[in-house]
C-alpha positions in Angstrom: 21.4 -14.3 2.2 17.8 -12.9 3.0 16.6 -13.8 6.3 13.2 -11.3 6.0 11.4 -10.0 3.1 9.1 -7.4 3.0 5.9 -7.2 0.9 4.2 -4.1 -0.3 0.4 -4.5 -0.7 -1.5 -2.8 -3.3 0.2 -4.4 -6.9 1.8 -7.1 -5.0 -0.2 -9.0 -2.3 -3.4 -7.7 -3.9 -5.2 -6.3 -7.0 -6.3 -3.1 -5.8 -6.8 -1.3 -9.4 -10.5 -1.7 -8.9 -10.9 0.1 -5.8 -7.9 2.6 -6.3 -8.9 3.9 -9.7 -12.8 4.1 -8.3 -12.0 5.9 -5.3 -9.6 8.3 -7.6 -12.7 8.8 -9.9 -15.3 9.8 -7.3 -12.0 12.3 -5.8 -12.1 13.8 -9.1 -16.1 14.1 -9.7 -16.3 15.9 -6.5 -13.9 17.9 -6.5 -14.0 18.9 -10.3 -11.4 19.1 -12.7 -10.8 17.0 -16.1 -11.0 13.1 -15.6 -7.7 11.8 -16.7 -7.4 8.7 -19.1 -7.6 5.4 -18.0 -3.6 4.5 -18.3 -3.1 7.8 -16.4 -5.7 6.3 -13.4 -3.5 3.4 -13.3 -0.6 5.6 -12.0 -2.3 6.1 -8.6 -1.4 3.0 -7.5 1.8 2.5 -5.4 2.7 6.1 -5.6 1.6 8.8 -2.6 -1.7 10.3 -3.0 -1.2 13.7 -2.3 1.8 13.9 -5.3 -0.6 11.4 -7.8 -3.3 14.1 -7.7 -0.7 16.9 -8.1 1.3 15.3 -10.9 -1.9 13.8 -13.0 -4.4 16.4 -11.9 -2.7 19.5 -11.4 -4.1 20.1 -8.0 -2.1 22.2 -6.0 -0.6 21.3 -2.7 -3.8 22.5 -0.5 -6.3 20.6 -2.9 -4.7 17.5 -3.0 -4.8 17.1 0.5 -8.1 17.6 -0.1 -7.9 15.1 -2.4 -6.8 12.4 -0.4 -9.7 13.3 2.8 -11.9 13.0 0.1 -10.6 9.8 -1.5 -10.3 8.0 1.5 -14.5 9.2 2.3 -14.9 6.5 -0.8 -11.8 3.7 -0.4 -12.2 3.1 3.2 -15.7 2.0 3.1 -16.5 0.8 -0.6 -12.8 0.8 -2.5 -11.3 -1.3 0.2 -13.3 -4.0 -0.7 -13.3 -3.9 -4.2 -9.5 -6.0 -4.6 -9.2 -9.0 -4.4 -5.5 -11.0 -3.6 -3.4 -11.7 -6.6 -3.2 -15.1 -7.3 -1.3 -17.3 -5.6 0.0 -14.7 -2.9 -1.3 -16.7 0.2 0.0 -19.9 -1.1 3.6 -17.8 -1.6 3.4 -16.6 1.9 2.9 -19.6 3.6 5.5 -21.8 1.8 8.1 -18.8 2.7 7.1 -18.9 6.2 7.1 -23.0 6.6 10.8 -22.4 5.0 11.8 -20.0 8.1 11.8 -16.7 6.4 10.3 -14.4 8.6 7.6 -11.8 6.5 6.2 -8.6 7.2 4.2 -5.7 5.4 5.3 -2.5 4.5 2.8 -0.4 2.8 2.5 3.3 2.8 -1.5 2.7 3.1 -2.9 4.1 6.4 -1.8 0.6 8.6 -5.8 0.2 9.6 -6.6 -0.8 6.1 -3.7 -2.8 6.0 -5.1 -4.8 9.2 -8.3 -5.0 7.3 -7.1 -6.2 4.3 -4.5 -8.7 5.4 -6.7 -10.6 7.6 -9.4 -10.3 4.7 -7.5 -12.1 2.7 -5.7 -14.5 4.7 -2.4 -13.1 5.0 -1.9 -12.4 8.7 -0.8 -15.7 10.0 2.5 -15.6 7.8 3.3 -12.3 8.6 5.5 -10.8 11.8 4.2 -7.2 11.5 1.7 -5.3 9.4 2.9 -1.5 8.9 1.4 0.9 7.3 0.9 4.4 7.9 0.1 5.8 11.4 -3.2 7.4 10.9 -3.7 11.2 9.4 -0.1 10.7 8.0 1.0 9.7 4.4 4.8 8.4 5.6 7.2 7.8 2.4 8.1 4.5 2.1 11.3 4.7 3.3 9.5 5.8 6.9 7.0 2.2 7.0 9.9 0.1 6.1 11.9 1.8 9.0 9.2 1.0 11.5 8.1 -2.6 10.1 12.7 -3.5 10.6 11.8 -1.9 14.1 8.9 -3.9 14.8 10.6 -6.7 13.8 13.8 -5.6 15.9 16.1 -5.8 13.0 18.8 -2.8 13.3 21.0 -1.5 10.4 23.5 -4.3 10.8 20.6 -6.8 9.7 19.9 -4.4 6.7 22.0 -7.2 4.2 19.6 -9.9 4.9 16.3 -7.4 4.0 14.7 -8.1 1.1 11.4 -5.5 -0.4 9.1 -7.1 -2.2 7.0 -4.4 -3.9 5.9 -3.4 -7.9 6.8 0.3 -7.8 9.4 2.3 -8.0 8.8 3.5 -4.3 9.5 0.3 -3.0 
């Protein structure tokens, strides 16, 4: 039986196409190369940055770091706010929490956005810890899900009652 459950942000507490494929766009006008088609745009969101601009732009490993400086010079202070919470996801929370789960985010987004956008949005008073990536670093998913069950003091043996919450693959 799950006694926590994780959520992962952008495609699951929030809409964040908007801002993500915006941000991706303006990376991609300023750095140059060919803009790719708007189902390939809507891959950027959940994966890492870094590999999304190498496996849909063909930027090599130096460039796409690059990429993701100059991507976040866009989301942090105009993409950020251009999401909005997915229906019903506060309402979800809240019942969850009133039923004694206890809830958490784990998001490979760097964690001061996820700060931001949590209490934005109304999520921060359901949930026990808001991880994210510690800034400058892109941590895997595995890594933020590790340090949200140590936030939370869970240990390996508690692993069996974890439940991820996420719309990707990487979750």
């Amino acid at each position: 039986m799950f006694h926590t459950i994780l959520f992962d942000l952008d495609g699951t507490l929030t809409d964040s196409r908007e801002g993500i494929v915006n941000s991706v766009k303006y990376t991609i006008e300023k750095l140059g190369g060919t803009m790719p088609d708007a189902q390939t745009l809507l891959k950027f969101i959940g994966p890492p940055l870094q590999e999304s601009f190498m496996e849909h732009c063909g930027y090599s490993r130096e460039k796409a770091v690059e990429g993701v400086r100059v991507f976040r010079e866009h989301y942090v202070p105009v993409g950020q706010y251009e999401n909005e919470a997915a229906p019903g996801m506060r309402d979800v929370l809240e019942r969850l929490k009133a039923k004694g789960y206890t809830l958490a985010l784990a998001s490979s987004k760097p964690e001061e956005l996820c700060v931001s956008i949590c209490r934005r949005f109304g999520f921060t008073p359901f949930l026990s810890a808001v991880t994210g990536s510690p800034a400058g670093a892109d941590w895997e998913k595995a890594d933020v899900i590790r340090e949200a069950m140590r936030r939370l003091r869970l240990t390996d043996a508690d692993k069996p009652t974890v439940l991820m919450v996420g719309d990707r693959k990487y979750d």
